[in-house]
C-alpha positions in Angstrom: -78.5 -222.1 135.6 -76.6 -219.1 135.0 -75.2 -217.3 138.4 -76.6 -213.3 139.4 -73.1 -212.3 137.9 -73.4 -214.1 134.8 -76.9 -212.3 134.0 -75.0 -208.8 135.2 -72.3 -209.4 132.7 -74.6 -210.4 129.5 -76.6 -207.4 130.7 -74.0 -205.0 130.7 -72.7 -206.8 127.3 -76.1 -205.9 125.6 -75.4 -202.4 126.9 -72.6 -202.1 124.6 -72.5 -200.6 121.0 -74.2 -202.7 118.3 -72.0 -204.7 116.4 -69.4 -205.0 119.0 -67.6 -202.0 117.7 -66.7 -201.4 121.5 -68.3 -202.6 125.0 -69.3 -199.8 127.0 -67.2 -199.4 130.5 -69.3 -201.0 132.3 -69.2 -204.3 130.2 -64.9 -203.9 130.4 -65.7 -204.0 134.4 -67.8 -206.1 134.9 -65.8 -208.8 132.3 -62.6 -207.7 134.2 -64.2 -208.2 137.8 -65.4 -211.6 136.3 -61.8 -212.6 135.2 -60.4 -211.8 138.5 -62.5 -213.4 140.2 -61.9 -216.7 138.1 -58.6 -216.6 138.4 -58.6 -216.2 142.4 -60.5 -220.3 142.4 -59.3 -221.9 139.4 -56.3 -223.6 140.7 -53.2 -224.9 139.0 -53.7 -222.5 136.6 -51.3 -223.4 133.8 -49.5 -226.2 135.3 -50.5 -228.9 133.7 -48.6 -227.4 130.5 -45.3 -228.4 132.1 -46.5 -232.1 131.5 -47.1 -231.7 128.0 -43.2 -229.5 127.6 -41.3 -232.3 129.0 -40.6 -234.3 125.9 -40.8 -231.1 123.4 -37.7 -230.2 125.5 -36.0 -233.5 125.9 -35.8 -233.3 122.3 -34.2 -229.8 122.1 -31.1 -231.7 124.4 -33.0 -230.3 127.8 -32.9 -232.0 130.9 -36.2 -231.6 132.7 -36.1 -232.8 136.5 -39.2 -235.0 137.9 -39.9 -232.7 140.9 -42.5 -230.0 140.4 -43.1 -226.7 142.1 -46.7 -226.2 142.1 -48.8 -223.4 143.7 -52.6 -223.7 143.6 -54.1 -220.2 143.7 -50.9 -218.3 143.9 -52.5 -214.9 145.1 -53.9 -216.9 147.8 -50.7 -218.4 148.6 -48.5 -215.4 149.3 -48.1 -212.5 151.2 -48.2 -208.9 149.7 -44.2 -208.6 150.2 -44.0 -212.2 148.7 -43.7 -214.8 151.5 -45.7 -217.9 151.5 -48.7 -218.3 153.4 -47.9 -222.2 154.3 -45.4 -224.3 155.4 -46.4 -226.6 152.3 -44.9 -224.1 150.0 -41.4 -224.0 151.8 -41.1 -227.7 152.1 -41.9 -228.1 148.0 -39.5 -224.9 147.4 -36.9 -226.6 149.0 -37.2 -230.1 147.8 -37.0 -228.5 144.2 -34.0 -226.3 145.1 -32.1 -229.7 146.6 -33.4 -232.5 143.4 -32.4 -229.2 140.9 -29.1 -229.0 142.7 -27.9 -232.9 142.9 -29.0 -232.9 138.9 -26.7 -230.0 138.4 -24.0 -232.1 140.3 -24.7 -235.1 138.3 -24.9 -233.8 135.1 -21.7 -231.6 135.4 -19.9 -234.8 136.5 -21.3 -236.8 133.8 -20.4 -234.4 131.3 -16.9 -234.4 132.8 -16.7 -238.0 132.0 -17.6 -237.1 128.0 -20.8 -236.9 126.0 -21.7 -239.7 124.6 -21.9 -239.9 120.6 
């Protein structure tokens, strides 16, 4: 069953110029409003791509670090001047900032020691 926005937006669609040539302003809107909208619930929006990245990366001679920084509905999550919402946010921040760091330790020392061939 299609929801009352769903019926606005194909309404406003059939509004539009024949032949899709262009869709009238209200059509733009009402698809933009729809969009927004979306985008304020769909959590996690695209980071589930970092998961498939990893080994495309590993093969370029990247390094890729198991912790992940993930924000579910990041214009939920923070302020209008930029500072998280939750003390969940912080916590993860920093246990990224601290795994990132003893990596860049470990590899620098490793690399030190001389690359393998």
């Amino acid at each position: 069953m299609k929801s009352r926005e769903d019926v606005e937006v194909a309404a406003a669609e059939s509004r539009a110029k024949p032949w899709g040539y262009a869709q009238s302003t209200e059509a733009r809107d009402a698809v933009e409003k729809r969009r927004e909208e979306e985008e304020k619930t769909r959590p996690f929006g695209g980071m589930r791509a970092a998961a498939f990245a990893r080994p495309h990366l590993s093969e370029l001679g990247l390094v890729s670090i198991p912790a992940q920084f993930t924000v579910p509905t990041v214009t939920q999550s923070y302020s209008a001047d930029g500072q998280p919402q939750n003390e969940r946010i912080e916590n993860n921040a920093a246990r990224l900032v601290t795994e990132l760091t003893w990596y860049v330790d470990a590899l620098k020392a490793a690399r030190a020691a001389g690359v393998p061939n």
